[in-house]
KOLZA-425398 format. One record per residue: x, y, z of N, C-alpha, C in turn; residue number from 1. Coordinates in steps of 0.02 Angstrom, whole numbers, plus 50000, padded with zeros to 5 digits. Layout:
REM residues N
X:Y:Z:X:Y:Z:X:Y:Z:NUM
...
***
This chain:
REM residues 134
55845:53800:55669:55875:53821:55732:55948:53843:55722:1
55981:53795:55683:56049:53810:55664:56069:53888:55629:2
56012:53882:55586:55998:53960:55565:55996:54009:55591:3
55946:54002:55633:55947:54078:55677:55994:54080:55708:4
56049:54037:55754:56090:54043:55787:56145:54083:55727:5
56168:54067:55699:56204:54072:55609:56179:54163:55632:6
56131:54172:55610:56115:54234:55595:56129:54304:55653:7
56082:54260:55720:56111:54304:55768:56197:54316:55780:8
56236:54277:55775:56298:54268:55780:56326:54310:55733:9
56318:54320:55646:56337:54372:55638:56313:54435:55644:10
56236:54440:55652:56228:54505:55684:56261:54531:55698:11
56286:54493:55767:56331:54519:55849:56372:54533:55814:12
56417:54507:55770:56472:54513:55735:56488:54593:55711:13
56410:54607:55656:56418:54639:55636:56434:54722:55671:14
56370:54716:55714:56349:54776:55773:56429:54776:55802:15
56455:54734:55823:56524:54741:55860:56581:54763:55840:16
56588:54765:55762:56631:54787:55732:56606:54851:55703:17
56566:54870:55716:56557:54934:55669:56551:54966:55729:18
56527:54959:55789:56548:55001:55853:56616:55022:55846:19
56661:54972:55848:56713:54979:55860:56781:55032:55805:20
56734:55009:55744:56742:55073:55695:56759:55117:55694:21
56692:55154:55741:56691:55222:55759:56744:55252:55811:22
56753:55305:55774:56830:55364:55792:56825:55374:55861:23
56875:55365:55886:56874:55389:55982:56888:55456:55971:24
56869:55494:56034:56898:55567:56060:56965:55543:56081:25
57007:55593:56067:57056:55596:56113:57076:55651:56145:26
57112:55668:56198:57134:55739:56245:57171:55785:56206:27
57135:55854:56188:57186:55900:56156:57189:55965:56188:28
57218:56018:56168:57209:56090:56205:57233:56139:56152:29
57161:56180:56179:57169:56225:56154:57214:56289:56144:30
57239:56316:56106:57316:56350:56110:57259:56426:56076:31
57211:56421:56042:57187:56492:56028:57128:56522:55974:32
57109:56559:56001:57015:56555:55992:57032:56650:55975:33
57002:56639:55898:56991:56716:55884:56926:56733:55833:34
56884:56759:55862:56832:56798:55824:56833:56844:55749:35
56833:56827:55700:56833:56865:55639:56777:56879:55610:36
56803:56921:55578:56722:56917:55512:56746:56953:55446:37
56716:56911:55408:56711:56916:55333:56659:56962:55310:38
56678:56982:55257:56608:57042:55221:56575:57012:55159:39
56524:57010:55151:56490:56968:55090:56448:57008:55072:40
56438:56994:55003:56398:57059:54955:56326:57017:54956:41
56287:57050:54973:56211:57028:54978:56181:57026:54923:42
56194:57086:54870:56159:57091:54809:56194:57154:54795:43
56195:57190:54709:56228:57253:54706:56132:57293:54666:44
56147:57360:54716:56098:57414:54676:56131:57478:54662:45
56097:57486:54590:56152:57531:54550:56213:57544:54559:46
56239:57468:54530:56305:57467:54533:56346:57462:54599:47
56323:57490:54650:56335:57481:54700:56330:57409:54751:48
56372:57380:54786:56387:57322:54826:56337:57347:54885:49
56296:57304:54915:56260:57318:54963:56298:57239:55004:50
56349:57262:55070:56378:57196:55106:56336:57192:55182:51
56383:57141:55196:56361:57098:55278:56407:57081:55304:52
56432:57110:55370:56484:57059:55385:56465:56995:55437:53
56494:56940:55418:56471:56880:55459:56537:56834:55499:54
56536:56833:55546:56562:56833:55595:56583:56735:55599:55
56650:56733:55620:56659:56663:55595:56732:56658:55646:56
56742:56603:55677:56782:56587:55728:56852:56542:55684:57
56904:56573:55702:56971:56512:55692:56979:56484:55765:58
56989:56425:55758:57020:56395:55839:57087:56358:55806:59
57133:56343:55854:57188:56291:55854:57198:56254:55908:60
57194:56180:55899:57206:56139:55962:57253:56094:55931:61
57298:56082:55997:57347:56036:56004:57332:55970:56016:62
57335:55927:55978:57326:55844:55998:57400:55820:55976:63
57431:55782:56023:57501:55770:56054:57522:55807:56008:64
57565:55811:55951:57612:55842:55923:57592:55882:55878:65
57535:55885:55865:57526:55909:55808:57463:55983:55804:66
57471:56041:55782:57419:56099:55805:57368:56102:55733:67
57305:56098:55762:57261:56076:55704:57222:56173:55684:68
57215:56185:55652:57202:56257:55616:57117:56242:55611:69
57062:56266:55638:57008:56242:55603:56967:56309:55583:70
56906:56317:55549:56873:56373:55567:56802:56365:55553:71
56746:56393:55600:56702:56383:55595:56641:56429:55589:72
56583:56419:55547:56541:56492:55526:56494:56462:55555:73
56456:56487:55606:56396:56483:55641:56345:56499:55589:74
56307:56474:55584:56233:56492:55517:56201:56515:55567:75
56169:56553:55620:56137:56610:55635:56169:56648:55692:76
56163:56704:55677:56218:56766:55712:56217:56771:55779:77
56175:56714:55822:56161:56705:55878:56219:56656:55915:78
56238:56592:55862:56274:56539:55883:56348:56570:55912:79
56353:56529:55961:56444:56554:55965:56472:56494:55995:80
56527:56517:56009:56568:56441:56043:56560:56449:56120:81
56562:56389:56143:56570:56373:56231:56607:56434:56251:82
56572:56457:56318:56607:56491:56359:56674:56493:56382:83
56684:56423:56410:56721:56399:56434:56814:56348:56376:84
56767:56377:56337:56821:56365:56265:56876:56422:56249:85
56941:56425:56288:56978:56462:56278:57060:56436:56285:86
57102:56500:56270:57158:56475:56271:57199:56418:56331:87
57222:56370:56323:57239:56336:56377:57175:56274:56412:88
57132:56283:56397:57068:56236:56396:57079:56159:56365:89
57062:56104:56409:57066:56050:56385:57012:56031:56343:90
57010:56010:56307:56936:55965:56250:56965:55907:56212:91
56892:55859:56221:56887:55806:56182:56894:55813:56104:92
56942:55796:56062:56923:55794:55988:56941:55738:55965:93
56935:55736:55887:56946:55711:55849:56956:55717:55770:94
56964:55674:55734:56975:55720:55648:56929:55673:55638:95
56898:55706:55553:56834:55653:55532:56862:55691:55460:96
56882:55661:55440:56911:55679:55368:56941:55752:55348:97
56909:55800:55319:56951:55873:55331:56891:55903:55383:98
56891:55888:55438:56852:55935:55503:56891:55884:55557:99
56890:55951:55610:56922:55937:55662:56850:55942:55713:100
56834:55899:55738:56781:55874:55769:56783:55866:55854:101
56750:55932:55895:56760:55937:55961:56706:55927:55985:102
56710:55923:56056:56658:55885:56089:56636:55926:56134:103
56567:55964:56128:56536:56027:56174:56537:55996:56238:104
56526:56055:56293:56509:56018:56347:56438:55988:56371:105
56418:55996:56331:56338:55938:56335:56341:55901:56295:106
56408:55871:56258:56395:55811:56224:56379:55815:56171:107
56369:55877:56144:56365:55864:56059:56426:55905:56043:108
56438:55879:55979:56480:55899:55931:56507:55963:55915:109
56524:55986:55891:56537:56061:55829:56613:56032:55791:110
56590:56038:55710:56628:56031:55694:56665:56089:55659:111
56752:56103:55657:56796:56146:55614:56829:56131:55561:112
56818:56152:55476:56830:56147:55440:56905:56171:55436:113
56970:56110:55425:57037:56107:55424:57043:56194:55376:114
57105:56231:55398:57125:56287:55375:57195:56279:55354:115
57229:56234:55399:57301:56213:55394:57323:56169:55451:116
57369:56110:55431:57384:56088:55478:57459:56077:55483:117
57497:56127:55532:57578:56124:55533:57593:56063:55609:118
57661:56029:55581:57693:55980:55638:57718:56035:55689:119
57702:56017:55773:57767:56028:55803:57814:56009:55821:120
57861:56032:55806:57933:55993:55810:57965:56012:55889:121
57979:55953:55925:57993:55943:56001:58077:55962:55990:122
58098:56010:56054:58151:56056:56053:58175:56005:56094:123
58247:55997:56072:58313:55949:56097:58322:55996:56148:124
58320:55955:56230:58338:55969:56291:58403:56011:56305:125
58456:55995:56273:58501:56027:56297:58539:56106:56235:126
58488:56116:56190:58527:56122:56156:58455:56206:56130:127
58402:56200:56165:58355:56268:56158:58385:56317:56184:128
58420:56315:56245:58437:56387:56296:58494:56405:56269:129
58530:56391:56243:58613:56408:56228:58622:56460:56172:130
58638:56499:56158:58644:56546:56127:58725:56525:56084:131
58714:56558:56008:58768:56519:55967:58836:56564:55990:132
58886:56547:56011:58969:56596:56031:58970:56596:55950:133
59031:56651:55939:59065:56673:55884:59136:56626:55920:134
***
């Protein structure tokens, strides 16, 4: 009896801490969403490059200070990003090692493979508007 109690107990233990583990979303915004595409050589005949271009999204979102660079290649030429995913747009993210990890609006995922990630540096109140005198 002592046992199973023993056992269930760390169960709970265990299940409770590894919930707790797991990475929260937090509130970021989006600052900018641009459509590219890359050209890739399919195969060469006589000598010649036979390409494709495939179409692949950069985004940047702001989570408090910092603007995260990601970019992402849809694997069929159909996929695209949320409608509603544009400049100035709030979204759930998070980081999960090098991907910046957002939260669709039905609840699943898409993740963006890190491109760069620069600090922003917060402008001293009195001292942005002033222009330098000679």
């Amino acid at each position: 009896m002592r046992l199973r109690k023993a056992t269930c107990l760390i169960l709970m233990m265990v299940v409770l801490l590894g919930a707790a583990a797991r990475k929260q979303y937090v509130e970021g915004t989006i600052m900018d969403v641009q459509e590219k595409t890359t050209t890739r050589v399919l195969y060469y005949q006589v000598d010649t490059p036979i390409t494709r271009d495939d179409a692949y999204y950069e985004l940047s979102v702001q989570v408090k200070d910092t603007v995260y660079f990601g970019r992402y290649t849809p694997m069929h030429s159909s996929d695209t990003l949320p409608g509603d995913w544009h400049a100035g747009s709030a979204v759930q993210a998070r980081i999960d090692g090098r991907h910046l990890v957002l939260k669709r609006p039905g609840g699943t995922e898409m993740s963006f493979a890190f491109t760069k990630r620069p600090v922003m540096r917060p402008v001293p109140s009195g001292s942005a508007a002033a222009p330098a005198s000679k």
